[in-house]
N, CA, C and O atoms as a printed pandas DataFrame, in Angstrom:
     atom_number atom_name residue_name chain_id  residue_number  x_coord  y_coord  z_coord
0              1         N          UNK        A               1  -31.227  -25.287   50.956
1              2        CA          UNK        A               1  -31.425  -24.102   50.129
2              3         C          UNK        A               1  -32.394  -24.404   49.000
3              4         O          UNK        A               1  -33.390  -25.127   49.009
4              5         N          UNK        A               2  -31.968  -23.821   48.222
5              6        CA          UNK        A               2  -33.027  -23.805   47.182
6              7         C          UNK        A               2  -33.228  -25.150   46.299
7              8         O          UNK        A               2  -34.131  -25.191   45.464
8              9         N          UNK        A               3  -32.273  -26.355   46.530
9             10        CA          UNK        A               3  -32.615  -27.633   46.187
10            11         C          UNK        A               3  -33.532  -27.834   47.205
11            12         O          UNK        A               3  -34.517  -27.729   46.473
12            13         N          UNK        A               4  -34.090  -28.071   48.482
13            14        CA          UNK        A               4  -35.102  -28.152   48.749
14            15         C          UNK        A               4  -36.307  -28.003   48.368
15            16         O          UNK        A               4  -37.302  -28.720   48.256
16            17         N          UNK        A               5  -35.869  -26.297   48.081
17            18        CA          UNK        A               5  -37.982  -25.959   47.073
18            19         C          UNK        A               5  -38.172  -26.941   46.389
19            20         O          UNK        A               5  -39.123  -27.720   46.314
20            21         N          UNK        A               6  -36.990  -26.863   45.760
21            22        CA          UNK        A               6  -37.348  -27.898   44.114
22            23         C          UNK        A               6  -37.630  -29.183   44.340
23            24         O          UNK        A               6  -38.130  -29.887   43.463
24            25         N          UNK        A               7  -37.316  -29.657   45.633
25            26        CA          UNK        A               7  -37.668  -30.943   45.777
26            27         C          UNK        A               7  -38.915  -31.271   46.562
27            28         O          UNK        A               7  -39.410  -32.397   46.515
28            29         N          UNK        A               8  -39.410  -30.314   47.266
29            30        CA          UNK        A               8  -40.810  -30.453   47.562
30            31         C          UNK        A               8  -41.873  -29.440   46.580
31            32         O          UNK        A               8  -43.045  -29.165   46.836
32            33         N          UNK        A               9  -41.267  -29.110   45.695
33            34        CA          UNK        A               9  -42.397  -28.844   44.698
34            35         C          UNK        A               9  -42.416  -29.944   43.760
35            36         O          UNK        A               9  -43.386  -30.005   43.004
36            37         N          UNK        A              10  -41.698  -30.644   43.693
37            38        CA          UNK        A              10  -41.118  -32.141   42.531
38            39         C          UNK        A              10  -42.471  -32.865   43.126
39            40         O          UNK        A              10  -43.495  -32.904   42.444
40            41         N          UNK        A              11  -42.403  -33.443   44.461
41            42        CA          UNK        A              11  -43.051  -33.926   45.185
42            43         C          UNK        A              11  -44.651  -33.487   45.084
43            44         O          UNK        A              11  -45.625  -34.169   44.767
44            45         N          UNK        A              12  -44.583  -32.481   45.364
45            46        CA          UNK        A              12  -46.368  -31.777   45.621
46            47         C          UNK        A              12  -46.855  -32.060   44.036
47            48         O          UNK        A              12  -48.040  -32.284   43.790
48            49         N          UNK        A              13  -45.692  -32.025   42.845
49            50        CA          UNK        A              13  -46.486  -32.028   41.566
50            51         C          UNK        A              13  -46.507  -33.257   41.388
51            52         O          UNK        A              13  -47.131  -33.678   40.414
52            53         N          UNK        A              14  -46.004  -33.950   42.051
53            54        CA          UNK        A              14  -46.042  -35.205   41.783
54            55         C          UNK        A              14  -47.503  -36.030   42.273
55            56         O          UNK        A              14  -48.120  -36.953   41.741
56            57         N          UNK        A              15  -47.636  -35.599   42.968
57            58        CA          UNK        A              15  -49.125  -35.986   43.877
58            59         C          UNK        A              15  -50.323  -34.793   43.583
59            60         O          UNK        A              15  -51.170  -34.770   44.476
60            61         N          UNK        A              16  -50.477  -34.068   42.778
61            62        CA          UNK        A              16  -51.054  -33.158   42.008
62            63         C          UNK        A              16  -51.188  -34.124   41.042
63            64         O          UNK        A              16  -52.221  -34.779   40.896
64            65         N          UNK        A              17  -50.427  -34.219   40.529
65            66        CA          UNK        A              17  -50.327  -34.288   39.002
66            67         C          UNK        A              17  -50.413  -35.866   38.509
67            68         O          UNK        A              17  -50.063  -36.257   37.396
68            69         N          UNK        A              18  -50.992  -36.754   39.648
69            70        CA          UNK        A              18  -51.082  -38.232   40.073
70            71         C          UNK        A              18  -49.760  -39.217   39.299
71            72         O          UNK        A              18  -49.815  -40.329   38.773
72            73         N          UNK        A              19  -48.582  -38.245   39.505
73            74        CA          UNK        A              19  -47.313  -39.009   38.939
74            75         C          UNK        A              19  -46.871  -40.506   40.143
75            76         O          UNK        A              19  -46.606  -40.403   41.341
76            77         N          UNK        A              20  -46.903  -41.333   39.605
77            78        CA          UNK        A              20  -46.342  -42.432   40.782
78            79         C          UNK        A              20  -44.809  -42.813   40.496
79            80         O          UNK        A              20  -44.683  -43.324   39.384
80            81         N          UNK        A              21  -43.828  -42.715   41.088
81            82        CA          UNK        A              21  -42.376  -42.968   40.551
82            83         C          UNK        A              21  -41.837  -43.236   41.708
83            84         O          UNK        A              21  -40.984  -42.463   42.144
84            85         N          UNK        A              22  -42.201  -44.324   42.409
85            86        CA          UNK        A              22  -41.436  -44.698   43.667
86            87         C          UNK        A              22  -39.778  -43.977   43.873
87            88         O          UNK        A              22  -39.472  -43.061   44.636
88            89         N          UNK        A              23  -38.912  -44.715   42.949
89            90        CA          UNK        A              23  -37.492  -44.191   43.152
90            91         C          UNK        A              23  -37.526  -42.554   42.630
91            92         O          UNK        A              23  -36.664  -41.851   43.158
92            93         N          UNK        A              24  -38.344  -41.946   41.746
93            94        CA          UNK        A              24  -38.456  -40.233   41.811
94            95         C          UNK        A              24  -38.715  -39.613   43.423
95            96         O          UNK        A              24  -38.092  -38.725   44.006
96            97         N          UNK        A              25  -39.499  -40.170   43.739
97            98        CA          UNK        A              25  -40.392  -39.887   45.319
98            99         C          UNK        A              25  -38.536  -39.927   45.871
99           100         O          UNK        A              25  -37.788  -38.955   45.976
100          101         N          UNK        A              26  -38.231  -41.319   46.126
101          102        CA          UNK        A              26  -37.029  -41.422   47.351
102          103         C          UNK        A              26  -36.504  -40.446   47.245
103          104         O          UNK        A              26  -36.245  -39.746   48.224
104          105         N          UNK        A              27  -36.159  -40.080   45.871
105          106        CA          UNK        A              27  -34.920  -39.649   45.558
106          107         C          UNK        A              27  -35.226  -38.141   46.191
107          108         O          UNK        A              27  -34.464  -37.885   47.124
108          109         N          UNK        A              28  -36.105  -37.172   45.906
109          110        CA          UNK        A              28  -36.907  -36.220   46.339
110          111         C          UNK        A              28  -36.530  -35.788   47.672
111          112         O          UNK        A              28  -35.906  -34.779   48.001
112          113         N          UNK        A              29  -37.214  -37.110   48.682
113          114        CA          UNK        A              29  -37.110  -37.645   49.920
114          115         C          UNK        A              29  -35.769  -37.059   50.452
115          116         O          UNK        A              29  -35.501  -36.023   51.062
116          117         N          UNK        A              30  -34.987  -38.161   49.972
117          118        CA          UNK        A              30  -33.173  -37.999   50.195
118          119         C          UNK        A              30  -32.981  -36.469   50.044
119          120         O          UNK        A              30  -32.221  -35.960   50.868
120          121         N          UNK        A              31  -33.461  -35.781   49.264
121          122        CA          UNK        A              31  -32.925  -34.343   49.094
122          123         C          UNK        A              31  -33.244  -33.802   50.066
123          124         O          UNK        A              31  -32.260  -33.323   50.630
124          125         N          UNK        A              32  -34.425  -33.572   50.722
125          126        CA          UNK        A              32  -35.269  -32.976   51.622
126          127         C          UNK        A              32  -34.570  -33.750   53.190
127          128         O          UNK        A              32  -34.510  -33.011   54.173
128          129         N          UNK        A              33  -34.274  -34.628   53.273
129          130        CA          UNK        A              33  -33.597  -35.547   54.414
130          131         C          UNK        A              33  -34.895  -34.762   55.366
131          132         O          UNK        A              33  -36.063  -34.560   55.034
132          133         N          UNK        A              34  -34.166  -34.414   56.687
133          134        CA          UNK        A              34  -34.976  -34.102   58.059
134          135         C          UNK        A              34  -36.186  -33.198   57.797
135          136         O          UNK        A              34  -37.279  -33.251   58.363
136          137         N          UNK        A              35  -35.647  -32.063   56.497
137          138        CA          UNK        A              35  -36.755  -31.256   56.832
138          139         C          UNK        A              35  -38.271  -31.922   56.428
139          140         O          UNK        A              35  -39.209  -31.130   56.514
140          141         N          UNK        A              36  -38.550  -33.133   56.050
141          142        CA          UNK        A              36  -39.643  -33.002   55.519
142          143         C          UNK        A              36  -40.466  -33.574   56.755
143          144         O          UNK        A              36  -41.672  -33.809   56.678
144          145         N          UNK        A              37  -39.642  -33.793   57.998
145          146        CA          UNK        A              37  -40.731  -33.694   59.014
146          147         C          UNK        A              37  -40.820  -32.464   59.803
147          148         O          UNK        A              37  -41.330  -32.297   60.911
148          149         N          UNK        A              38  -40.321  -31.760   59.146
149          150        CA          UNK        A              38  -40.473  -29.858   60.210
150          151         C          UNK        A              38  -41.825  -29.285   59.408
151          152         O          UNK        A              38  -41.995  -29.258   58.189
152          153         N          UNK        A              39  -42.692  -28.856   60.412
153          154        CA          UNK        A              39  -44.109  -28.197   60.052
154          155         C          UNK        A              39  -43.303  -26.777   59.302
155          156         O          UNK        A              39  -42.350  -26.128   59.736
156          157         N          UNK        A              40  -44.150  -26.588   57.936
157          158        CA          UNK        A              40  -43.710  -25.354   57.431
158          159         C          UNK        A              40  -44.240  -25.827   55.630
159          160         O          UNK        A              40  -44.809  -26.839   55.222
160          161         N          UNK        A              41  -43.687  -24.441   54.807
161          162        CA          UNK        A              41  -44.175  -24.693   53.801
162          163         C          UNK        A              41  -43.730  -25.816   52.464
163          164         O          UNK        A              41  -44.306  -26.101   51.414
164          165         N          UNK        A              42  -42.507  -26.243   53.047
165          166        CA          UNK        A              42  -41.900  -27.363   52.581
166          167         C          UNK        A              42  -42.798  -28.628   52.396
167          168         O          UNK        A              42  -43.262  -29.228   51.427
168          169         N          UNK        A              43  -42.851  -28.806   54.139
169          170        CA          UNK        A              43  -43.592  -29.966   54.243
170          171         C          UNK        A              43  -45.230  -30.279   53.644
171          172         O          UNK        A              43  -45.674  -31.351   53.233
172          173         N          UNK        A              44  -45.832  -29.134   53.743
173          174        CA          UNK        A              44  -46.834  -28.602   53.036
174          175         C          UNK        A              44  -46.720  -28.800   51.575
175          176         O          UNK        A              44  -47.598  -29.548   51.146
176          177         N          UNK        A              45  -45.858  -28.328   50.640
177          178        CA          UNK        A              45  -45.721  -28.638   49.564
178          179         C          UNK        A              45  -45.865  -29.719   49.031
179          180         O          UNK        A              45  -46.224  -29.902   47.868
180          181         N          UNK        A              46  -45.555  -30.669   49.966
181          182        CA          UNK        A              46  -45.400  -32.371   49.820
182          183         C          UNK        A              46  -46.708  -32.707   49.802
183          184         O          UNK        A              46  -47.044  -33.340   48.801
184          185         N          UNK        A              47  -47.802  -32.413   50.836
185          186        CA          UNK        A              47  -48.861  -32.706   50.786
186          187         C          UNK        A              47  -49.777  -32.169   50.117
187          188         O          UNK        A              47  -50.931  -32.490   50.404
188          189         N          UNK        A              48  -49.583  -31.352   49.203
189          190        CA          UNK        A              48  -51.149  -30.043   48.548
190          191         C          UNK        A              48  -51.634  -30.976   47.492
191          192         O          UNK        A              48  -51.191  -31.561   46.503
192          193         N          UNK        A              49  -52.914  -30.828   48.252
193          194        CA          UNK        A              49  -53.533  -31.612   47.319
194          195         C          UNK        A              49  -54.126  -30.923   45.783
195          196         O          UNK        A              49  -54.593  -31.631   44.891
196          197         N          UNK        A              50  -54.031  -29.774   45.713
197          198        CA          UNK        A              50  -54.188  -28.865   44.431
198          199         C          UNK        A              50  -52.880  -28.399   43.853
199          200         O          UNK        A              50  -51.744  -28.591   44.288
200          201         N          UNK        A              51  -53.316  -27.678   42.671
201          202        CA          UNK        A              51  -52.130  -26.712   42.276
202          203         C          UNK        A              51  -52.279  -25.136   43.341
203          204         O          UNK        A              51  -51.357  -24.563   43.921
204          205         N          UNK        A              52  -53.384  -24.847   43.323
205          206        CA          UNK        A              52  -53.517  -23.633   44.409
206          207         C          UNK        A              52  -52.778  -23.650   45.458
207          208         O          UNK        A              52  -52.340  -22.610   45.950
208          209         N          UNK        A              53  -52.557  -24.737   45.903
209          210        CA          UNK        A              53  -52.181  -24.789   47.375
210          211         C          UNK        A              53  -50.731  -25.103   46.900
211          212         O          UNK        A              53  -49.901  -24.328   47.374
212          213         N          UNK        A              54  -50.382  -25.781   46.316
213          214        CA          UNK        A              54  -48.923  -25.935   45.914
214          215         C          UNK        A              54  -48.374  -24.867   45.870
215          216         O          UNK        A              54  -47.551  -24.573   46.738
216          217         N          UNK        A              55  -48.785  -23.734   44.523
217          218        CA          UNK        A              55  -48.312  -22.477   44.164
218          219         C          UNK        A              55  -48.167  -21.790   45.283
219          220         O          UNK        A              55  -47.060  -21.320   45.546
220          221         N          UNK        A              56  -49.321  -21.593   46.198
221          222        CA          UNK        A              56  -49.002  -20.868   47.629
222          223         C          UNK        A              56  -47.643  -21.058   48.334
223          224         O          UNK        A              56  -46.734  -20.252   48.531
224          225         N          UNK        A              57  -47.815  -22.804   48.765
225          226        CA          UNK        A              57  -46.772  -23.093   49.363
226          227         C          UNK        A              57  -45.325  -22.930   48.956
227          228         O          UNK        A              57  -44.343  -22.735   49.671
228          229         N          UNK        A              58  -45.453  -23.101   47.151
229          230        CA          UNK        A              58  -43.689  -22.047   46.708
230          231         C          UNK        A              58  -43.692  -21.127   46.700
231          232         O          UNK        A              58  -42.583  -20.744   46.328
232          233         N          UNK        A              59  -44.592  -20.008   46.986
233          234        CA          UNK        A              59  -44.081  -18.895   47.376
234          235         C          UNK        A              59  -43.408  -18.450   48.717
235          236         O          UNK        A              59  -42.347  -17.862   48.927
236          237         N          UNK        A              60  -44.549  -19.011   49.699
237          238        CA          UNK        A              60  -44.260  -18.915   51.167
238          239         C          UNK        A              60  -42.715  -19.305   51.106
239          240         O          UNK        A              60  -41.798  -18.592   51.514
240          241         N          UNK        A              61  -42.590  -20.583   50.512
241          242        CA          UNK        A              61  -41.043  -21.000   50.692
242          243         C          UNK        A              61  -39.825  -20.025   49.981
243          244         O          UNK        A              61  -38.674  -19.793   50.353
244          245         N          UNK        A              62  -40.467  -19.644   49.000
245          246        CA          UNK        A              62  -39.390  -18.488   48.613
246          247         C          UNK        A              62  -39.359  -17.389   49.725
247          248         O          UNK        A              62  -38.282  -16.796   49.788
248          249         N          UNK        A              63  -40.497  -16.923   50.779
249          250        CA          UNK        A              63  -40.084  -15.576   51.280
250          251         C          UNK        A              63  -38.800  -15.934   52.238
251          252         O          UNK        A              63  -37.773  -15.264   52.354
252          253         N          UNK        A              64  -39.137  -17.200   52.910
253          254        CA          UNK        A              64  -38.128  -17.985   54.035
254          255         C          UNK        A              64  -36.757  -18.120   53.065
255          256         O          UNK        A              64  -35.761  -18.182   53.785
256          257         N          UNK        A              65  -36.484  -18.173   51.864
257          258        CA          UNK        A              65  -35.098  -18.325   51.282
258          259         C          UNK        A              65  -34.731  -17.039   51.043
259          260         O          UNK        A              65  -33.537  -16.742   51.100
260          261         N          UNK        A              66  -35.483  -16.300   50.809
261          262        CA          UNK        A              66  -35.341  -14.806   50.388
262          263         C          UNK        A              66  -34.246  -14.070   52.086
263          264         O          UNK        A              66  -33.246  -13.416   52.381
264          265         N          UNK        A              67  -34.778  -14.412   52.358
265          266        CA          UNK        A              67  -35.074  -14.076   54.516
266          267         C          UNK        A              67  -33.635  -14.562   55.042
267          268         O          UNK        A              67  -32.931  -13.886   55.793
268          269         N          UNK        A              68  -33.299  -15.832   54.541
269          270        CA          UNK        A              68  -32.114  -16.022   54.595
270          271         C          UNK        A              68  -31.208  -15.734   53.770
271          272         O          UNK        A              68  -30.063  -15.562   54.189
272          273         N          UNK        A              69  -31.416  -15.651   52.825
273          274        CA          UNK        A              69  -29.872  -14.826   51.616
274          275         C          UNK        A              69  -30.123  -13.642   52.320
275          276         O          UNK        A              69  -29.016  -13.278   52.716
276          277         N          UNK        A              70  -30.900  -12.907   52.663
277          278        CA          UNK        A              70  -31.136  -11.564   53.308
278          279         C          UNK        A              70  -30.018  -11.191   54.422
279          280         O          UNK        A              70  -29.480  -10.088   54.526
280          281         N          UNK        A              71  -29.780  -12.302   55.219
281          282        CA          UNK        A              71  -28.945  -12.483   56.699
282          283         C          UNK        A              71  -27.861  -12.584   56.125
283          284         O          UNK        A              71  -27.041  -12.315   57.002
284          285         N          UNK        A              72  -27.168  -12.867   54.928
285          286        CA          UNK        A              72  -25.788  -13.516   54.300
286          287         C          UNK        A              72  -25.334  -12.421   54.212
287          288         O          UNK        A              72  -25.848  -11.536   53.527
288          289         N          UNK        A              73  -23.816  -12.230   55.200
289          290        CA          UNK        A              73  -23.223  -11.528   54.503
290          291         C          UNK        A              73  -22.647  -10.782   53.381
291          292         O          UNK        A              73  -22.117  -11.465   52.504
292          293         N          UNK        A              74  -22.651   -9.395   53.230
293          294        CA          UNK        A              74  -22.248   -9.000   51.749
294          295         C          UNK        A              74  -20.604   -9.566   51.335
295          296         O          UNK        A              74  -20.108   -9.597   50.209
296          297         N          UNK        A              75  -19.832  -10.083   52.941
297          298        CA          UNK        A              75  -18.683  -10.969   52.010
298          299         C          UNK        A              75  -18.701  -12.391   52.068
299          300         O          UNK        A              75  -17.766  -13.192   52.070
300          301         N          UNK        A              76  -19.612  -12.516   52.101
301          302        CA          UNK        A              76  -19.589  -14.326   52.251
302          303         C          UNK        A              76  -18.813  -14.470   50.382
303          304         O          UNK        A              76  -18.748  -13.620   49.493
304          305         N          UNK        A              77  -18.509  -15.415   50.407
305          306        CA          UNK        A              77  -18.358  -15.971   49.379
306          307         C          UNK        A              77  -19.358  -16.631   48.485
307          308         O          UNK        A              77  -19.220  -16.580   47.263
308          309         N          UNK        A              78  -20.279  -17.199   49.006
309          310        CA          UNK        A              78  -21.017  -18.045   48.763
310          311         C          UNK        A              78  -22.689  -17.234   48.149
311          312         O          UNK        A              78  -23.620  -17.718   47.505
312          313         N          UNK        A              79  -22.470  -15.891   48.695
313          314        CA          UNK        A              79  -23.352  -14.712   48.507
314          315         C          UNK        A              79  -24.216  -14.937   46.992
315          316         O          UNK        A              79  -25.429  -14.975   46.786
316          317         N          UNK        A              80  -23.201  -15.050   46.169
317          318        CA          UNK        A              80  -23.483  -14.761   44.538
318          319         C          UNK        A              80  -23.890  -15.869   44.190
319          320         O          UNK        A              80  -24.562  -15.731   43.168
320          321         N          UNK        A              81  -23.821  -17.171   44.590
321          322        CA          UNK        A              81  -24.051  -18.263   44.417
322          323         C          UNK        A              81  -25.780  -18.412   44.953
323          324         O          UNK        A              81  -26.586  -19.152   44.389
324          325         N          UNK        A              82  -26.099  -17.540   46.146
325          326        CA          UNK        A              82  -27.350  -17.719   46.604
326          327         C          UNK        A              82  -28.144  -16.766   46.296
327          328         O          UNK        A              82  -29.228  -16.602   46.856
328          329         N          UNK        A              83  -27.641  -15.943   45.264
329          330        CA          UNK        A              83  -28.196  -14.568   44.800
330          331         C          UNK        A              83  -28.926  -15.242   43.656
331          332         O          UNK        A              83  -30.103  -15.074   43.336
332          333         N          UNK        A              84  -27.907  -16.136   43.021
333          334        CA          UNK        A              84  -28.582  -17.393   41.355
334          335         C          UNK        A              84  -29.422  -18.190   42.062
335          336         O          UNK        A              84  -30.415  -18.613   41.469
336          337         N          UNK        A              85  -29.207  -18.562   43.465
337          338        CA          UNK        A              85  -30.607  -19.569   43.225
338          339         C          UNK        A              85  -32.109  -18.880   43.528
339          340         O          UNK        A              85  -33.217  -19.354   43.276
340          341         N          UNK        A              86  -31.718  -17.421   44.239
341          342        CA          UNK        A              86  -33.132  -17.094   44.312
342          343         C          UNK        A              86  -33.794  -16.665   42.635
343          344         O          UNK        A              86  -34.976  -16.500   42.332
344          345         N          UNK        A              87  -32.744  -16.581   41.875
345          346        CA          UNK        A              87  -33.248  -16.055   40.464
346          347         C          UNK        A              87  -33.848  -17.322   39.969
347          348         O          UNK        A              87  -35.062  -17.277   39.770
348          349         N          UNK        A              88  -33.150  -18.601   39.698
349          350        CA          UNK        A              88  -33.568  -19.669   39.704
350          351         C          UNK        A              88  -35.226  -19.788   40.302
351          352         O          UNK        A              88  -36.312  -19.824   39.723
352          353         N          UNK        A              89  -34.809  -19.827   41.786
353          354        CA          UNK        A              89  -36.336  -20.314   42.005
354          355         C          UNK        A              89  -37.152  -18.838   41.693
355          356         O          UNK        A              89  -38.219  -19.080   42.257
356          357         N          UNK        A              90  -37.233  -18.043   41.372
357          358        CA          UNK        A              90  -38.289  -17.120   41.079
358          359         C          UNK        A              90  -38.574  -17.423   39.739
359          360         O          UNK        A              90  -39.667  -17.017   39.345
360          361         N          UNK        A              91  -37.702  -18.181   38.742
361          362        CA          UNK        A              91  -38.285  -18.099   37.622
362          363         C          UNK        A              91  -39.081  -19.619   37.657
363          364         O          UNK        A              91  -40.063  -19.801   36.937
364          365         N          UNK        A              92  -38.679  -20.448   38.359
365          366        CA          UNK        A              92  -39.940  -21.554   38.812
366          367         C          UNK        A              92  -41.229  -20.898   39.031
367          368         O          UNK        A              92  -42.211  -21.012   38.297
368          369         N          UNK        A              93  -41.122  -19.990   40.426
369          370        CA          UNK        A              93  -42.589  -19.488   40.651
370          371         C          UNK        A              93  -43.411  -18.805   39.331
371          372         O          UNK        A              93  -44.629  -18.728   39.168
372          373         N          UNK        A              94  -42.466  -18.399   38.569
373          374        CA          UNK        A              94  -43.151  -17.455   37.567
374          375         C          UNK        A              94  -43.663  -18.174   36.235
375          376         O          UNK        A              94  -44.392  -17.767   35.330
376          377         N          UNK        A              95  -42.836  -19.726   36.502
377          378        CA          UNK        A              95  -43.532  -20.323   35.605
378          379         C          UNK        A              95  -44.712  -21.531   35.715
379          380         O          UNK        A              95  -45.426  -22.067   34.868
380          381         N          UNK        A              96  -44.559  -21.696   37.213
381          382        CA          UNK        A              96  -46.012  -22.551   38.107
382          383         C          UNK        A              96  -47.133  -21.444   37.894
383          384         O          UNK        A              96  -48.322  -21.721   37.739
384          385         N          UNK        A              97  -46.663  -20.292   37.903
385          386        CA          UNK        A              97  -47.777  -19.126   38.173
386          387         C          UNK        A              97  -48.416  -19.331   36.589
387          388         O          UNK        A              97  -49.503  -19.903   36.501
388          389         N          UNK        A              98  -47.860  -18.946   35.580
389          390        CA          UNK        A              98  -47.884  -19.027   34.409
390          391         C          UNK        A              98  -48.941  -20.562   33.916
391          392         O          UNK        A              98  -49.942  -20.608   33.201
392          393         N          UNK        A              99  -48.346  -21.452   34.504
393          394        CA          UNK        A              99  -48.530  -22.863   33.972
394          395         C          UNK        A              99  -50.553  -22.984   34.693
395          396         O          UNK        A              99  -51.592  -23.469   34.247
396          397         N          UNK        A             100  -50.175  -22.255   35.920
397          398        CA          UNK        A             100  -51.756  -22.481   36.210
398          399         C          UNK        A             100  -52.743  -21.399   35.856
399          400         O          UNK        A             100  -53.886  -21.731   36.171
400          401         N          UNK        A             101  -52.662  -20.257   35.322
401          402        CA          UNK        A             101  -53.135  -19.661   34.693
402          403         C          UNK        A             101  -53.495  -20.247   33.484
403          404         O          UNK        A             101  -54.286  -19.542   32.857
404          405         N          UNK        A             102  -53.224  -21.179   32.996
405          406        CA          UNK        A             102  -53.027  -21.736   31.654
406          407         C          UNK        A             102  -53.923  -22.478   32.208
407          408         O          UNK        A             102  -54.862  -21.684   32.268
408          409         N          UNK        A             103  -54.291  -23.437   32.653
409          410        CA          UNK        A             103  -54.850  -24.180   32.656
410          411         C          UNK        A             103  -56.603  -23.319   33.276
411          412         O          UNK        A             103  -57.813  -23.521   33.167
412          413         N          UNK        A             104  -55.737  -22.414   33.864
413          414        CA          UNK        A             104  -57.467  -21.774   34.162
414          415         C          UNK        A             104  -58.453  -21.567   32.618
415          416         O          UNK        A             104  -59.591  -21.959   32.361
416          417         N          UNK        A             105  -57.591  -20.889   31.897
417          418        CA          UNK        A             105  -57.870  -20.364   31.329
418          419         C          UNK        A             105  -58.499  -21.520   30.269
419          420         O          UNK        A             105  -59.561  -21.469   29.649
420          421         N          UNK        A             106  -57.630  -22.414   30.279
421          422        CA          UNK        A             106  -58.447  -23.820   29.939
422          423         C          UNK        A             106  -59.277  -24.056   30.217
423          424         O          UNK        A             106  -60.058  -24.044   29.265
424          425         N          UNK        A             107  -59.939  -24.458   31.557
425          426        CA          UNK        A             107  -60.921  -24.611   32.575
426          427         C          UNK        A             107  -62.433  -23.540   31.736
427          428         O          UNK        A             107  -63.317  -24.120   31.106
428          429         N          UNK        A             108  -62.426  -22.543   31.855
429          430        CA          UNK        A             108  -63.113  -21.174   30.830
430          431         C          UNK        A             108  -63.490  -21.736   29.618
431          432         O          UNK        A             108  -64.604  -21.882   29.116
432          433         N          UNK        A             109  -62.167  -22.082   29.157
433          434        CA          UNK        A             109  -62.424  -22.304   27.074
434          435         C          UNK        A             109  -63.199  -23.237   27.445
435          436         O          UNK        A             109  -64.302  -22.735   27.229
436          437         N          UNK        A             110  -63.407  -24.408   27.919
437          438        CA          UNK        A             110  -63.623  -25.850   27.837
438          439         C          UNK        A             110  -65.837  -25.215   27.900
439          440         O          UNK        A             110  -66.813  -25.494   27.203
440          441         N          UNK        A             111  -65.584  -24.228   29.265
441          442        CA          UNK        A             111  -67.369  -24.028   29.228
442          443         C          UNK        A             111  -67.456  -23.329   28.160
443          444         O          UNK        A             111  -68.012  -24.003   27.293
444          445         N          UNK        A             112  -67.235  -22.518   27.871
445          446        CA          UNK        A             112  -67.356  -21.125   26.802
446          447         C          UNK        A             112  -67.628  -22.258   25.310
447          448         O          UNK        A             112  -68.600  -22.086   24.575
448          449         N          UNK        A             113  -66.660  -23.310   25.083
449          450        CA          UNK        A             113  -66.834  -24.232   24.310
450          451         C          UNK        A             113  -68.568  -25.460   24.034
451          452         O          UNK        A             113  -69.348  -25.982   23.237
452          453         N          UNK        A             114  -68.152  -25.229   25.532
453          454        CA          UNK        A             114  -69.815  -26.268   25.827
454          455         C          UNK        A             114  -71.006  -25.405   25.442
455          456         O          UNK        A             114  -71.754  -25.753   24.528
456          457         N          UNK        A             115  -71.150  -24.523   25.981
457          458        CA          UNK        A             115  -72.124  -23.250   25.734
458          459         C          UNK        A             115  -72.104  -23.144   23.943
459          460         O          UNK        A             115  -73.268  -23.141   23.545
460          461         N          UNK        A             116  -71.373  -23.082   23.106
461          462        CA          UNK        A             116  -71.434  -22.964   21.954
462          463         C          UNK        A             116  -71.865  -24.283   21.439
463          464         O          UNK        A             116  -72.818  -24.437   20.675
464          465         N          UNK        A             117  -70.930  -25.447   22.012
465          466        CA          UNK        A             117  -71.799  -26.470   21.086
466          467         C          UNK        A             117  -73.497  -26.510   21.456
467          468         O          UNK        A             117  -74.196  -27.107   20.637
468          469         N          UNK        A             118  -74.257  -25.828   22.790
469          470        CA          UNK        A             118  -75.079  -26.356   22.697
470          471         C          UNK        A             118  -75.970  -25.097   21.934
471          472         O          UNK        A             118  -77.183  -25.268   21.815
472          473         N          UNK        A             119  -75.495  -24.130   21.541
473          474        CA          UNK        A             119  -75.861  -23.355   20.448
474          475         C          UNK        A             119  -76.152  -23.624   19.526
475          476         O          UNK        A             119  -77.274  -23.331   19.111
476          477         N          UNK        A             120  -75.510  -24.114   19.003
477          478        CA          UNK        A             120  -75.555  -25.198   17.476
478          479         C          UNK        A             120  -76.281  -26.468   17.828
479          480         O          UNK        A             120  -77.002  -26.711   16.860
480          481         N          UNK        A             121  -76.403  -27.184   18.539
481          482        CA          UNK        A             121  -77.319  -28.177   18.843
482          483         C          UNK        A             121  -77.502  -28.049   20.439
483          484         O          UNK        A             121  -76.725  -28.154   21.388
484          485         N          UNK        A             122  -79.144  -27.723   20.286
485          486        CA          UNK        A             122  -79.741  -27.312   21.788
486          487         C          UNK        A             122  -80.098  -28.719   21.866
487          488         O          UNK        A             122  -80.347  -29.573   21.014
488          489         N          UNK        A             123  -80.042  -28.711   23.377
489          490        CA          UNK        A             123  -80.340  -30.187   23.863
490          491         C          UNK        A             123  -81.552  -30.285   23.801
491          492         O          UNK        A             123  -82.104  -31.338   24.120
């Protein structure tokens, strides 16, 4: 369930974000057990080599969790419990979404910045 996302988005930011933490990685690993050799957006997550492709891949993975709380009975027990983790992981997506916008927007200031210094001193 939704400890999965979190553990192949742990992963994908981890290799994004050139984090090296051998025992973080296992541990990741261990969460994910079999699925991280099933083709899909999980496994994908593990490998994105951007944030673009990461962000994609947690969404895709939210529609597949969505898809299944969808199938859950309205008496399961367990219903309300999987109702919090899709809230959970949507407020992840909303804050990867958030977090890379930020940095776009960084990306912008940084030229918009260059362009001015060379205003003030033309090369």
């Amino acid at each position: 369930m939704a400890c999965h996302e979190l553990a192949a988005l742990r992963l994908g930011l981890m290799k994004v974000l050139g984090i090296e933490d051998e025992a973080e990685k296992q541990h990741e690993l261990k969460e994910l057990g079999d699925r991280i050799n099933c083709e899909g957006p999980l496994k994908s997550m593990t490998q994105a080599e951007d944030m673009a492709k990461l962000q994609k891949f947690f969404s895709v993975s939210l529609v597949d969790l969505q898809e299944m709380v969808s199938k859950t009975a309205a008496d399961d027990p367990k219903l309300a419990y999987y109702n919090s983790l899709l809230v959970l992981t949507k407020k992840v997506e909303q804050e990867l979404s958030s977090y890379y916008k930020n940095l776009e927007n960084l990306y912008s200031d940084l030229d918009e910045v260059h362009h001015y210094l060379h205003e003030l001193y033309p090369a």
